[in-house]
MARNU-973152 format. One record per residue: residue number from 1; x, y, z of N, C-alpha, C, CB in turn. Coordinates in Angstrom, 3 decimals. Each point is the difference from the previous one (the first is absolute). Glycine has a CB too. Layout:
BEGIN
ATOM    k       nxx       nyy       nzz      caxx      cayy      cazz       cxx       cyy       czz      cbxx      cbyy      cbzz
ATOM  NUM         X         Y         Z         X         Y         Z         X         Y         Z         X         Y         Z
...
END
This chain:
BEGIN
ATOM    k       nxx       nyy       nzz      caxx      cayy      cazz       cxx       cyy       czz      cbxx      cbyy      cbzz
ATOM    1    -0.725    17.449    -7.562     0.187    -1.246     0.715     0.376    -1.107    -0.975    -1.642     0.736     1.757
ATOM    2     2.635    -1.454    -1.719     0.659    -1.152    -0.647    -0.821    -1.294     0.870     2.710     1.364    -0.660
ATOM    3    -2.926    -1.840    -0.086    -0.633    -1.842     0.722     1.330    -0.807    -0.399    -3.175    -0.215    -0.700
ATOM    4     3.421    -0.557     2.102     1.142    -1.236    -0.262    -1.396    -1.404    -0.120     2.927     1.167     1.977
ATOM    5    -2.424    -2.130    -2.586    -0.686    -1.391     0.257     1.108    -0.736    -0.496    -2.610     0.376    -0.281
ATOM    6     2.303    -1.440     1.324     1.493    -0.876     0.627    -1.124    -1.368    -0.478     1.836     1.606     2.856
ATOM    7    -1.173    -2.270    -3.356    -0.621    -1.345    -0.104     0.752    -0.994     0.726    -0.883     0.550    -2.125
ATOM    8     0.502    -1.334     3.400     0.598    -0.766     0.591    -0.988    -1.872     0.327     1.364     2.904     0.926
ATOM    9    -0.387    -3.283    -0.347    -0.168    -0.963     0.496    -0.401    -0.677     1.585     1.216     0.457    -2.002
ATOM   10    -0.551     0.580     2.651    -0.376     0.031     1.544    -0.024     1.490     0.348     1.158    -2.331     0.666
ATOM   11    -2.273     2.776     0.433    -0.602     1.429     0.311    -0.566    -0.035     1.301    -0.561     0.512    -2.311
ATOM   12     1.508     0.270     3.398    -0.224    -0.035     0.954    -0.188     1.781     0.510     1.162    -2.725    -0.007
ATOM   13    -2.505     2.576     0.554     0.638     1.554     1.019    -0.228    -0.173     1.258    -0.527     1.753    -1.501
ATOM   14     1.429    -0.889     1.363     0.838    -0.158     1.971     0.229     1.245     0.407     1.589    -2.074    -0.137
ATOM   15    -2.028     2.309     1.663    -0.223    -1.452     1.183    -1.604     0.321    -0.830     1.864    -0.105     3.348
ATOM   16    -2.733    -0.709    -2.834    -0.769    -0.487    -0.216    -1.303     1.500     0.572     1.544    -3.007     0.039
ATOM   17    -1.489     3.236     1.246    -1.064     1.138     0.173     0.475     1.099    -0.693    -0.766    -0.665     2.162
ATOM   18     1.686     1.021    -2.816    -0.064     1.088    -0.327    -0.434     0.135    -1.463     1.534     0.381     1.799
ATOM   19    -2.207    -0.958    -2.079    -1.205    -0.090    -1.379    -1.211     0.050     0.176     1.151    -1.223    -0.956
ATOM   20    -2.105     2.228     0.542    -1.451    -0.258    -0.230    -0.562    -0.489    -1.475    -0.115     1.778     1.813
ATOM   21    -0.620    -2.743    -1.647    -0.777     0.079    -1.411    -0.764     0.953    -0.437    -0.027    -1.854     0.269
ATOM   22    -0.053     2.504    -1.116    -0.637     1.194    -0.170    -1.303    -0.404    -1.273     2.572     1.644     0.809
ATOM   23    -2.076    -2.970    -2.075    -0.755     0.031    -0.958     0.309    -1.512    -0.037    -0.059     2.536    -1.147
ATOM   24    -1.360    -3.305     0.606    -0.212    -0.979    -0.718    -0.347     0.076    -1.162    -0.281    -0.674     1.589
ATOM   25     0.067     0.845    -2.923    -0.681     0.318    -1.215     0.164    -0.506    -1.096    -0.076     1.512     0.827
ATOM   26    -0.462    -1.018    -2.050    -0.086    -0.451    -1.211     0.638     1.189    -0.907    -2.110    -1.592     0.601
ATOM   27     2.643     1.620    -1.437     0.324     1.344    -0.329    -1.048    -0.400    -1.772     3.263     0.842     1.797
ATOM   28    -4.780    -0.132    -2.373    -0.770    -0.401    -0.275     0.672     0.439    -1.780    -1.958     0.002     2.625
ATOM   29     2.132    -0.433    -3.056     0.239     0.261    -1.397    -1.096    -0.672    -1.042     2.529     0.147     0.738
ATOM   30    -2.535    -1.256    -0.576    -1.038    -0.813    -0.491    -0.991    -0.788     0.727     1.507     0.030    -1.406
ATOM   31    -2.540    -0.479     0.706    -0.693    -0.563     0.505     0.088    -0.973     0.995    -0.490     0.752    -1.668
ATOM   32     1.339    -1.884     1.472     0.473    -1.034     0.670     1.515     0.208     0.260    -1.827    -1.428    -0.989
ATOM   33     2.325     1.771     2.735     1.082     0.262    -0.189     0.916    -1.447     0.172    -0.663     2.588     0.680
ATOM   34     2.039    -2.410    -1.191     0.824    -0.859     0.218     0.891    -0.115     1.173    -0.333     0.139    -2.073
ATOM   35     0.703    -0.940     2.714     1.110    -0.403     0.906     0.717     1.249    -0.098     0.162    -2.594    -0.312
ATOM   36     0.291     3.527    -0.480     1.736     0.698     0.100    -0.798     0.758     0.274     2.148    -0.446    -1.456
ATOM   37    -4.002     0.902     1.365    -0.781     1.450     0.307     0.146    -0.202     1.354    -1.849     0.492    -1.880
ATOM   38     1.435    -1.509     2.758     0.042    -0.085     1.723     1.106     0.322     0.556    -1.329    -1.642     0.059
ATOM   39     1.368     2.658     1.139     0.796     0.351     0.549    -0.019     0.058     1.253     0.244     0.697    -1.649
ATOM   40     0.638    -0.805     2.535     0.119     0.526     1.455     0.756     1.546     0.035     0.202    -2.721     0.898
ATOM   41    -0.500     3.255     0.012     0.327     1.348     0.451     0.871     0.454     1.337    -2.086     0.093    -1.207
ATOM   42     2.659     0.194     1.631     0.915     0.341     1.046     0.571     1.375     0.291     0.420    -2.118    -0.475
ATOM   43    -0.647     2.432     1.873     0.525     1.245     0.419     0.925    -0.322     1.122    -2.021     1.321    -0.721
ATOM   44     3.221    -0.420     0.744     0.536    -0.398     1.769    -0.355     1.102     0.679     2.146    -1.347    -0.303
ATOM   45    -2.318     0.309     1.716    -0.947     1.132     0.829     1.139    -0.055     1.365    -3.220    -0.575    -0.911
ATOM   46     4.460    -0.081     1.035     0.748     0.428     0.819     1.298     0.499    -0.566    -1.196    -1.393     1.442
ATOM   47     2.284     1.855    -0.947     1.157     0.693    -0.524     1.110    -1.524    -0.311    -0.462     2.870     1.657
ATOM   48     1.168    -1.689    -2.440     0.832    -1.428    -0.993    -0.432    -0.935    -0.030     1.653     0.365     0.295
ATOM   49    -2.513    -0.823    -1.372    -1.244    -1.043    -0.194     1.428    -0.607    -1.313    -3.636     1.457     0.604
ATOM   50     3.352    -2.650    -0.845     1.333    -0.221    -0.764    -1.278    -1.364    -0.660     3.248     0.894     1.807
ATOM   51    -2.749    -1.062    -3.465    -0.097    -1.175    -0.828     1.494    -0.352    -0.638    -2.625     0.632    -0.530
ATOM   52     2.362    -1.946     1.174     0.716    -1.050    -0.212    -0.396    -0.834    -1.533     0.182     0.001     2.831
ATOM   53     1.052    -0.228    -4.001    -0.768    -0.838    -0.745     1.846    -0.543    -0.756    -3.412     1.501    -0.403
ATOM   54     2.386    -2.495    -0.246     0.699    -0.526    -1.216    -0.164    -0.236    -1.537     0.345    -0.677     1.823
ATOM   55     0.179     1.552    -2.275    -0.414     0.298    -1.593     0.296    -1.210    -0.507     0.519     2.432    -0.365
ATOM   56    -1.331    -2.142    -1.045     0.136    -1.401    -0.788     1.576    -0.426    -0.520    -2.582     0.542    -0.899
ATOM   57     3.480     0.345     1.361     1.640    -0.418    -0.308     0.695    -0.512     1.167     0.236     1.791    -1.655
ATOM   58    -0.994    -1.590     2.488     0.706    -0.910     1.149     0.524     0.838     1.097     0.737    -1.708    -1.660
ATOM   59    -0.876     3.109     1.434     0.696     1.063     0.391    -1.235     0.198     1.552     1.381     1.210    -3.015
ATOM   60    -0.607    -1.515     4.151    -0.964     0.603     0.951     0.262     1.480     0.556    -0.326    -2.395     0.607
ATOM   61    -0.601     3.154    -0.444    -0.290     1.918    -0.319    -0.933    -0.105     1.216    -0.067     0.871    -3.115
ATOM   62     0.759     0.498     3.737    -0.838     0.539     1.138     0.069     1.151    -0.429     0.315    -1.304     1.891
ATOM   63    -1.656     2.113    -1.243    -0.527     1.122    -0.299    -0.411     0.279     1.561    -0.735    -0.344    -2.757
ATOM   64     0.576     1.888     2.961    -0.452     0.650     1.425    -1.071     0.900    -0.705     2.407     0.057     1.726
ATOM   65    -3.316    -0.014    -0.871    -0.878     1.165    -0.016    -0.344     0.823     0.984    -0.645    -1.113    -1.336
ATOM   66     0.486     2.408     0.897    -0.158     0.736     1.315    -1.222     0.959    -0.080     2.561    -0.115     0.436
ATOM   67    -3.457     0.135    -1.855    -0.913     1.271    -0.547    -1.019    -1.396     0.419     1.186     2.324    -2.455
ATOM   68    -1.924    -0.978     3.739    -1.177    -0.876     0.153    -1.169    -0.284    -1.373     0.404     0.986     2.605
ATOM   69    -0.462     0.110    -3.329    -0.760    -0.137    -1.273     0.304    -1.143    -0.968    -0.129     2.337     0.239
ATOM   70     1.431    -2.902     0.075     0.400    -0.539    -1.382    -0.605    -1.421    -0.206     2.238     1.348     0.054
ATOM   71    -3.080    -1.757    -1.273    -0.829    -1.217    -0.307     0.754    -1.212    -0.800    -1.983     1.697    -0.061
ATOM   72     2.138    -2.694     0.929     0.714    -1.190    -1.097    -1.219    -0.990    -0.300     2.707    -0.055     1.097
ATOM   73    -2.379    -0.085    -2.238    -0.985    -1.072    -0.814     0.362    -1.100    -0.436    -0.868     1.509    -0.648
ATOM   74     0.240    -2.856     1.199     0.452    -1.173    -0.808    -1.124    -0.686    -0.906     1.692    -0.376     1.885
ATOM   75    -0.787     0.280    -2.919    -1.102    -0.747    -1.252     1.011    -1.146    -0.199    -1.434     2.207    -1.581
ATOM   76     0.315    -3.033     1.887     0.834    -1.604    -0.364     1.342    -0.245     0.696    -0.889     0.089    -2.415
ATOM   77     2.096     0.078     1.870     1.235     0.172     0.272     0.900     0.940    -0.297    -0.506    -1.705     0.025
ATOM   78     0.179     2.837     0.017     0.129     1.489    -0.277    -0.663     0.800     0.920     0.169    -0.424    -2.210
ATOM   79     1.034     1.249     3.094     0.049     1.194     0.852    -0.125     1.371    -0.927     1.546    -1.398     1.785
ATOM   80    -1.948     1.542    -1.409    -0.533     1.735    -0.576     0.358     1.419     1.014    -2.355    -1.395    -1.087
ATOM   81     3.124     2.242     0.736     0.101     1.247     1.283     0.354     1.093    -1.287     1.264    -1.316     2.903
ATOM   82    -1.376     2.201    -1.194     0.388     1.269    -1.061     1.616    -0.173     0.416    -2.470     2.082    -0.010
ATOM   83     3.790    -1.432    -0.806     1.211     0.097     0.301     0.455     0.748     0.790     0.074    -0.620    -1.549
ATOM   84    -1.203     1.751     1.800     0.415     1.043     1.496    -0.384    -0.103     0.829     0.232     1.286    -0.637
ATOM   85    -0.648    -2.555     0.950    -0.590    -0.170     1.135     1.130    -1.388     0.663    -2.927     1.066    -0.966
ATOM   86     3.555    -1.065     0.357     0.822    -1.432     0.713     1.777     0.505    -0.075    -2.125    -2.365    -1.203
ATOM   87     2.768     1.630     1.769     0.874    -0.125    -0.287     1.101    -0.852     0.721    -1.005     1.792    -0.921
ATOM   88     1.473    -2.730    -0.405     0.503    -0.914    -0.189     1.505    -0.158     1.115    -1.421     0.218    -2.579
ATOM   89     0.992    -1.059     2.975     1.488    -0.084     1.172     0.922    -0.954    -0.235    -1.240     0.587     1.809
ATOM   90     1.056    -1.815    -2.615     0.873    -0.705     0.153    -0.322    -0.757    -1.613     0.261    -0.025     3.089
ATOM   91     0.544    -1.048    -3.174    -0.376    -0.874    -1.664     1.299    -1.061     0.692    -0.835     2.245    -2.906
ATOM   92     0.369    -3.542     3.252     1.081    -1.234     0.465    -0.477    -0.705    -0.992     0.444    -0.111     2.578
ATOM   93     0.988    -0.088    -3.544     0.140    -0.883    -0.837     0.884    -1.383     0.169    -0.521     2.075    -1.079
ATOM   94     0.857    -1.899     2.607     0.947    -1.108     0.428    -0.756    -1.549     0.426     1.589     2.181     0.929
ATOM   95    -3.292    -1.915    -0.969    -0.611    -1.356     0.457    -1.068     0.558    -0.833     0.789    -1.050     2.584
ATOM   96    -0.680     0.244    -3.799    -1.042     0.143    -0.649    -1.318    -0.996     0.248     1.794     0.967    -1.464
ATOM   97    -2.649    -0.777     0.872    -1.214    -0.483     0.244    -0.469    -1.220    -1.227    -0.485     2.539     1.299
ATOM   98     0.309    -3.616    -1.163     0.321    -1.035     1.634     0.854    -0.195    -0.068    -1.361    -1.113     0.554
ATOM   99     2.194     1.087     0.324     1.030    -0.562     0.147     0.657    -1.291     0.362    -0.419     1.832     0.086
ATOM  100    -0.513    -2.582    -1.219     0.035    -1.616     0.641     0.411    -0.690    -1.254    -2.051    -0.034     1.923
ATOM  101     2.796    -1.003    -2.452     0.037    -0.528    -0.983    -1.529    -0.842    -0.444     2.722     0.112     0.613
ATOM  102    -2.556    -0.232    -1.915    -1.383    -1.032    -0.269     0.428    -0.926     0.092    -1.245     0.833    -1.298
ATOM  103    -0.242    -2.021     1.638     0.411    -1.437     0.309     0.069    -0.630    -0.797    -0.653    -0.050     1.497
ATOM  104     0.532     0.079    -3.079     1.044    -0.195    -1.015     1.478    -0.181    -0.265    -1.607     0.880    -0.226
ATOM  105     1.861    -0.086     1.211     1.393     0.957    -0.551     1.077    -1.373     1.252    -1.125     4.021    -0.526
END
């Protein structure tokens, strides 16, 4: 099993019931854990369960899932999966993220 972790900026999964939470936790290494140890946990529990996101390049990436087993993990701002358990449908680089000028600018 290969692990992908996507570091993004915006993280959506969709539609919305077809996710269970499966884990809240600490992953315990040391005594006092840190922020990047806390995690959320996720399973999809209906068919073509899909995450929506936007990596830290601006690049917005959809993914489908269909293995009821398969566990995504978020730490901080980092998705965690296994790579056989997803697969990648799309990458729109035509509206990047944000797509707003700054009010500087």
């Amino acid at each position: 099993m290969s692990r992908t972790y996507i570091a993004f900026v915006e993280c959506v999964l969709n539609p919305n019931g077809h996710w269970s939470k499966i884990v809240q936790g600490i992953d315990f290494e040391e005594d006092m854990p840190t922020e990047s140890q806390i995690y959320d946990g996720w399973r999809p529990s209906g068919k073509d369960a899909e995450l929506d996101l936007v990596d830290i390049g601006g690049l917005r990436r959809y993914f489908k899932f269909n293995n009821h087993d398969a566990e995504i993990r978020i730490v901080g701002n980092v998705v965690i999966f296994d790579k056989d358990d997803a697969e990648e449908l799309a990458i729109d680089d035509s509206a990047k993220f944000p797509n707003k000028k700054r009010i500087d600018q």
